[in-house]
C-alpha positions in Angstrom: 20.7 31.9 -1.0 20.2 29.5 -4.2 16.4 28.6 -4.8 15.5 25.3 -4.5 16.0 23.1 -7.8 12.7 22.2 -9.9 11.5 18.8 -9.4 13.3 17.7 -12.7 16.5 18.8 -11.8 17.1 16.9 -8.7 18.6 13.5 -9.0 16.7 11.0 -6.2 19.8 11.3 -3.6 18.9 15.5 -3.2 17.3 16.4 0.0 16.1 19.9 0.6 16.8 22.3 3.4 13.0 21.9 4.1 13.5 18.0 4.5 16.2 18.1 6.4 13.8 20.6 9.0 10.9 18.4 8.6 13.0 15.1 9.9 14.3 17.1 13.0 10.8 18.3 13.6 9.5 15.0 13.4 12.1 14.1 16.6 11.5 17.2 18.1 14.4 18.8 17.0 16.6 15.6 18.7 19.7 15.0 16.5 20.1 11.7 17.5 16.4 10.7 17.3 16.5 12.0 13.7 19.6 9.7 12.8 18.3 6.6 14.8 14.7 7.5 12.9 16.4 7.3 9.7 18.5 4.3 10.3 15.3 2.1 11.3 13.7 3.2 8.4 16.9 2.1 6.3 16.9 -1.0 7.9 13.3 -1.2 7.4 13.7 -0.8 3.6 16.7 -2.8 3.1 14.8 -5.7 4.8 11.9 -5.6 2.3 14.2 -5.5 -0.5 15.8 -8.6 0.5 12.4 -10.0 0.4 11.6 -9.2 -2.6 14.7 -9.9 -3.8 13.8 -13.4 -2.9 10.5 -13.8 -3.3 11.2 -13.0 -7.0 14.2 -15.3 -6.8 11.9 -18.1 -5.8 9.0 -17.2 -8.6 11.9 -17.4 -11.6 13.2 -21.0 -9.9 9.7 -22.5 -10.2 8.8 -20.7 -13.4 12.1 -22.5 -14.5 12.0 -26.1 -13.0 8.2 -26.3 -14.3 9.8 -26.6 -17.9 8.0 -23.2 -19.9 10.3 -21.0 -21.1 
């Protein structure tokens, strides 16, 4: 079995063996729990993007209509 890849060779979308175990033991081993876990906390995630997506959004329009810049 490969070892594990140091922390500097694995790219931010590489999940370990060891996190894949530790997401079913968090749901008690329950496949589905696991998935519907993970899809909250996607949701979750893509939710507070979009906020500060626009919160930003809203910052540059008034740093703009107050004329600096």
């Amino acid at each position: 079995m490969p070892s594990e890849p140091t922390p500097a060779e694995r790219n931010s979308f590489d999940v370990s063996e060891a996190e894949i175990d530790a997401a079913l033991a968090a749901c008690d081993n329950d496949t589905r729990a696991t998935i519907h876990a993970l899809l909250v906390g996607q949701a979750y995630l893509e939710r507070q993007i979009s906020q500060v997506r626009a919160d930003a959004s809203a910052g540059y329009r008034r740093h703009r209509n107050s004329g600096e810049g």
